[in-house]
C-alpha positions in Angstrom: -79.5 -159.6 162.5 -81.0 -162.9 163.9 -81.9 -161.4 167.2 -83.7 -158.5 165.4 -85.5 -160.9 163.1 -86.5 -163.2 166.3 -87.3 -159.8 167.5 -90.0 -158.5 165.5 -91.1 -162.4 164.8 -92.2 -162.3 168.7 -93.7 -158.5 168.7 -95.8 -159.9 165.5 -97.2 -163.1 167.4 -97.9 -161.4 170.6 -99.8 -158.7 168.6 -101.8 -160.9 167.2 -102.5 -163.3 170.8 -102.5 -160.4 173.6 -106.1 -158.9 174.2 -106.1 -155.5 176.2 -107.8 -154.9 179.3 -108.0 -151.9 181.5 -105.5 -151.4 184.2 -108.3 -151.3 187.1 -109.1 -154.9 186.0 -105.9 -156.6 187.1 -107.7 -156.5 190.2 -110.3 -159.3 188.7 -107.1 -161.6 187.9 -106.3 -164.2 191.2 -103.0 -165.2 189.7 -101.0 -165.0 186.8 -100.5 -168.3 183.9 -98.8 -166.1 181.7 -97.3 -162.7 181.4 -98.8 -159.4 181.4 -97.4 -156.7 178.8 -97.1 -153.4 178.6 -96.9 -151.3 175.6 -94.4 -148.6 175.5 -92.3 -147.2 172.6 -93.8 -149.2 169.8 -93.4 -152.6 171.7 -94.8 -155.2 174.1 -92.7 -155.3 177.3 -93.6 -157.9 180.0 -94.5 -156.0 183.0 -96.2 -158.8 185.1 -94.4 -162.4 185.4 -95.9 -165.7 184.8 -97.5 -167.2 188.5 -97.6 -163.7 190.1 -100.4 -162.0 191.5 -101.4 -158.6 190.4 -99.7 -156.2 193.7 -101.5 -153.0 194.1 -98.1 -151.1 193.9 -97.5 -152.4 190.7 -101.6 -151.3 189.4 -100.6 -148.2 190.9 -97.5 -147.4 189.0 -99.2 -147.9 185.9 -102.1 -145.4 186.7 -99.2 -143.0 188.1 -97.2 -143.9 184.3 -100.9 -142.8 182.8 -101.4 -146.6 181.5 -105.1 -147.4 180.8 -103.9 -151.0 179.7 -102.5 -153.6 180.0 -101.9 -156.7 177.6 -102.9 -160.3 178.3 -103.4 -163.7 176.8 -106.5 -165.0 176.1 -106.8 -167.4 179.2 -106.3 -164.1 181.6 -108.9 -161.7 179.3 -111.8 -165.1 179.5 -111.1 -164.7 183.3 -111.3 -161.1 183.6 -114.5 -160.7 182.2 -115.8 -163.8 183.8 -114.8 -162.4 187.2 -116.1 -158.9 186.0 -119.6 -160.3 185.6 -120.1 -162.0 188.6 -119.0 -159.3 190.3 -121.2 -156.6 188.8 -124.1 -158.7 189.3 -122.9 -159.9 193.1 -123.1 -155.9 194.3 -126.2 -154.9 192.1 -128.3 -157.6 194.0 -126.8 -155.8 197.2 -126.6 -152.1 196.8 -128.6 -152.0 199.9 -126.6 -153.9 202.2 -123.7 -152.1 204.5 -122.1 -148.6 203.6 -124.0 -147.2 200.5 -121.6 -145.1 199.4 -118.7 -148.0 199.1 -121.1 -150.1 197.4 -122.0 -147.1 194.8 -119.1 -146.2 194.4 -117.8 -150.1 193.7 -121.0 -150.5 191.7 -120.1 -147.1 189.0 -116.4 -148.3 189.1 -117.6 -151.9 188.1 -120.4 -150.7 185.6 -117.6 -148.4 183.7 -114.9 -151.9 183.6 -117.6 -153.8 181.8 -118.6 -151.1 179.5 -114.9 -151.1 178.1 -115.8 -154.8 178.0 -118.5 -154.0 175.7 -117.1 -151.5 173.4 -114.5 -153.9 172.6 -116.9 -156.4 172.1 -120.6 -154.7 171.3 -122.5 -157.5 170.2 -122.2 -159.2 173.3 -125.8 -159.7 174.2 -124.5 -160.9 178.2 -122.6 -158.5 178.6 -125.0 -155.5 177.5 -128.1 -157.5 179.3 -126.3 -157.5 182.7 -125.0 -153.8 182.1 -128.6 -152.8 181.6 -130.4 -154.4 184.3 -127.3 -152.9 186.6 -128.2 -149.5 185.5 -131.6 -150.2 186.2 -130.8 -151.1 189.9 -128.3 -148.6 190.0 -131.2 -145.8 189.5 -133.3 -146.9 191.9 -130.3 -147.2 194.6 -129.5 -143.4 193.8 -132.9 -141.9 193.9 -132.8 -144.0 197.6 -129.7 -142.3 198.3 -130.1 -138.3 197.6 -127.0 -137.7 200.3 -124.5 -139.6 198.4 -125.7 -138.4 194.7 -122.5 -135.6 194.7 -119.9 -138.0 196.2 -120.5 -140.1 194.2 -120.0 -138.4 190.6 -117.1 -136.9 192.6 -115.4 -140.1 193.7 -115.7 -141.1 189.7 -114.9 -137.5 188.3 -111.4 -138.4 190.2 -110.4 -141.7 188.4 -107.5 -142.3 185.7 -110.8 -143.9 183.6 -110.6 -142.7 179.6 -113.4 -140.0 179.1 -115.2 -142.3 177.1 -115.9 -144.4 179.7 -116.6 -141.7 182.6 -118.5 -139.4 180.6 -122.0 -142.0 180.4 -122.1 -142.2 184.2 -120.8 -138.7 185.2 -123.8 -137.0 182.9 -126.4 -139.6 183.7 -125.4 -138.8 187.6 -126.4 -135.2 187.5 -129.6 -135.7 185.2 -130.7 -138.2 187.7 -130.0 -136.1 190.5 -131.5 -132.8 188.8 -134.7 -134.6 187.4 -135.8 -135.5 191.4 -135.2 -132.4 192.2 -137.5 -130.8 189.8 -140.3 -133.0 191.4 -141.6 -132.8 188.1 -140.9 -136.3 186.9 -142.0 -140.1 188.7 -139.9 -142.3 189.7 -140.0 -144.7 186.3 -139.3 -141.7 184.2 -136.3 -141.1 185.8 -135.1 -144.8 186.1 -136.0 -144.6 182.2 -134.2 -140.8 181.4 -131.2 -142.4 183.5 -130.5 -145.7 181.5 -131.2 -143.4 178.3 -128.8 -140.9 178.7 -125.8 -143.9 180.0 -126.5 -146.1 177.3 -126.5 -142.8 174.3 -122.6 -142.8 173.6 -122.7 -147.1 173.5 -122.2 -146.5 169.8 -118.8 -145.4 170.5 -117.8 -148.8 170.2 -118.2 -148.2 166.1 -115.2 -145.7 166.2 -111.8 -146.8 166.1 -109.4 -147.0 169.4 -106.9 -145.0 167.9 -109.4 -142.0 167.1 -110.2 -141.5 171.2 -106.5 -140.4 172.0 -106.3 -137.8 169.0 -104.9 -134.0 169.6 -107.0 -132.4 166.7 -110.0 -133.9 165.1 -110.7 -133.3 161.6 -113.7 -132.4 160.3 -114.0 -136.3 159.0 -113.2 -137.3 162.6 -116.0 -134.5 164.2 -118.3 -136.5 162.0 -117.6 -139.7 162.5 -117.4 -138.8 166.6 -121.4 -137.3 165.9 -122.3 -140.5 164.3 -122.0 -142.9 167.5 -125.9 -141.7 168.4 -126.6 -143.2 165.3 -124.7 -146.4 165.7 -125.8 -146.6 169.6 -129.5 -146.5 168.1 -128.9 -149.0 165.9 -126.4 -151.4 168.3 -129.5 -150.9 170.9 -132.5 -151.4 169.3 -134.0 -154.6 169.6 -131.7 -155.6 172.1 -132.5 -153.8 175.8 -136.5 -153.2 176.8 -136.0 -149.7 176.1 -139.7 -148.3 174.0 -139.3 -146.5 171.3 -139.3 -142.8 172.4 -136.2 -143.3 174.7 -134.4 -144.9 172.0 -135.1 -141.6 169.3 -133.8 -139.7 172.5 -130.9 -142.1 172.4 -130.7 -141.9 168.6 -130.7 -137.7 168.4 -129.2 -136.7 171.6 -126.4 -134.5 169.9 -129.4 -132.1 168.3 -127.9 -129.5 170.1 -124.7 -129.8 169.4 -124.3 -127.7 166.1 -125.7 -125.0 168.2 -123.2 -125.3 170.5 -120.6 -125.1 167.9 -122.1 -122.0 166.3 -121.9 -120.6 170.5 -118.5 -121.3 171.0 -117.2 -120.0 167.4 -119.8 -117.1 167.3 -120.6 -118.4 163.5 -123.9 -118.4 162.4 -126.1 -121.3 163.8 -127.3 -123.4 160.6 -128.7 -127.0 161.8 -128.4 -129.7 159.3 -130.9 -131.9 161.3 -134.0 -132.8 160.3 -136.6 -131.1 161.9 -138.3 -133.0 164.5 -139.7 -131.5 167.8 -137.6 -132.3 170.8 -139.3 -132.4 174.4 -137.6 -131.3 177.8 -136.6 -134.8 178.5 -134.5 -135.1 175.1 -133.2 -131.2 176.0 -131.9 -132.3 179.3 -130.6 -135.3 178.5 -128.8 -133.2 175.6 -127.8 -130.8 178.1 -126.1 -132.9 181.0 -124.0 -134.4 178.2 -122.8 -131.0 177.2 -122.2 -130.0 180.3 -120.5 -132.7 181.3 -118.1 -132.6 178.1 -117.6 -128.9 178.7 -116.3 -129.0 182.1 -113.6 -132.5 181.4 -110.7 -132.4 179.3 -110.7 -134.2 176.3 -106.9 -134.9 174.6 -107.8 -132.4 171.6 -109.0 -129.7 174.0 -109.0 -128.1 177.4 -111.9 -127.9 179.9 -114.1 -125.2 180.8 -115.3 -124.1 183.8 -119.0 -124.8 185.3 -119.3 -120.9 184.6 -118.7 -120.8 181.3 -120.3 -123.9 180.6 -123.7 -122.3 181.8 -123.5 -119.7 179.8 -123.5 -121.4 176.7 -126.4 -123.3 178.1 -128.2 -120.5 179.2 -128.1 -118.9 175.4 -129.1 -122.7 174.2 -132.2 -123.4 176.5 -133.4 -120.0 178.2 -135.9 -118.9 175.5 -137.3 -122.1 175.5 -137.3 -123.6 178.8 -136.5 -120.3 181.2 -137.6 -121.7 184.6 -135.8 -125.7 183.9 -132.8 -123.8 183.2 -133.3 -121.4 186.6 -133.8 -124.6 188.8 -130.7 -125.9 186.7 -128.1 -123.0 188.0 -129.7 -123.4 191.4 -129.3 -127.3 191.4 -126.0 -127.2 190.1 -124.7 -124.6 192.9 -126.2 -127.2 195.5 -125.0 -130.1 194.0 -121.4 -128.8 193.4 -121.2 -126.9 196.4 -120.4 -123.1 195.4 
């Protein structure tokens, strides 16, 4: 009975001292002061001893188990995000030195470690300036580098990261890529429609952990899932040089999205939004996230293929905008190689 009591008294005061930090960023830790847990079966479990370093064999079993984190005291968590930082800001400043596709690929992987950084955290004002102006050099490095554009949303489309994480980068990828090969857009309007459509589902960060993992949503849940534009708007404005137009993007960038419900359930469409007039660059933005969510699984439903996916599309911006979505099914062929 003692050892049960002890028990739960040591689960209790390492729930309330371990911070969480994604599996990927052991890599950020040089050694070890305390141990690293695991949390398995309704319990912390040390999975990392006190004065070790991090092995990739052991980061590796945990992505194999389908860990996404890891528990750590605070000392370890102040140094991970520390060590994040300077990274992140070391390889923006030097995209265009060496391989370009090892430092793009480096750059997205570190970009999506310190955006879990900032949804646990989204008031950080560091943390979100050094995330912008990354993004910002991150566009400009991927407009340079038209070649690598489809590795590189390939190379991230195959990480163990959580959807909430991958699906910023993987949309804002292909609107990049699509918007410079329209020609029909400078190159400021595209750094600008890129950082837009990444930093829409910040809000995110409002909804509860537990609510990413869910295997049905309910319709409370749906809502409260629709509501991060909102609460990106509001987390975002004021805070990154963003004028006011791309923030209402940012703000209604699920307009479509009761359309696509009415689509996939063949009910009648009946939008409760207010009705403002939404441009091509709020309708693409719009559609890349779709797409994107379409075609990756989420853990209350299964993906779709690109097919399928343009079909909906195709009955949600063909009337409108017939020759954007044309160059859109030829881009897309190109880009993922069918």
């Amino acid at each position: 009975m003692a050892d049960e009591f002890n028990s739960y008294v040591e689960q209790h005061r390492l729930s309330l001292t371990l911070k969480s930090i994604l599996v990927g960023e052991l890599y950020l830790i040089k050694k070890f002061n305390h141990p690293a847990y695991i949390f398995k079966n309704g319990a912390f479990h040390p999975f990392i001893e006190k004065g070790s370093i991090p092995t990739r064999d052991q980061i590796q079993t945990l992505l194999d188990s389908d860990f996404k984190e890891v528990f750590v005291y605070q000392e370890e968590a102040a140094e991970v995000k520390e060590n994040l930082q300077k990274a992140l800001t070391k390889i923006t400043r030097s995209l265009s030195v060496g391989d370009p596709l090892l430092n793009g690929t480096k750059d997205i992987k570190l970009l999506t470690l310190n955006l879990s950084n900032l949804y646990r955290n989204p008031h950080d004002d560091e943390a979100l300036t050094i995330q912008f102006q990354s993004i910002q050099n991150l566009s400009k490095f991927l407009m340079g580098q038209k070649r690598y554009q489809s590795q590189l949303f390939s190379n991230l489309f195959k990480e163990k990261f959580h959807f909430t994480l991958t699906q910023p980068m993987l949309s804002s990828l292909l609107l990049l890529s699509f918007l410079q090969s329209t020609r029909l857009f400078n190159e400021k309007e595209i750094e600008n429609l890129f950082v837009t459509s990444y930093l829409k589902d910040f809000g995110l960060a409002m909804i509860p952990k537990e609510k990413y993992d869910l295997k049905s949503l309910s319709s409370q849940d749906q809502k409260l899932f629709s509501d991060h534009a909102d609460f990106s708007y509001d987390l975002l404005e004021g805070r990154v040089p963003l004028t006011k137009n791309y923030l209402t993007i940012i703000k209604h960038h699920h307009f479509l999205n009761d359309e696509l419900k009415s689509l996939i359930s063949n009910a009648p469409y009946q939008s409760e939004r207010p009705e403002i007039i939404f441009g091509l660059e709020s309708t693409l933005v719009s559609i890349f996230d779709i797409l994107v969510a379409m075609t990756t699984e989420r853990p209350y439903r299964r993906s779709v293929g690109l097919y399928h996916s343009l079909e909906v599309i195709k009955r949600m911006m063909s009337d409108e905008y017939p020759r954007e979505f044309n160059a859109l099914v030829i881009f897309l062929k190109h880009f993922y190689k069918i």
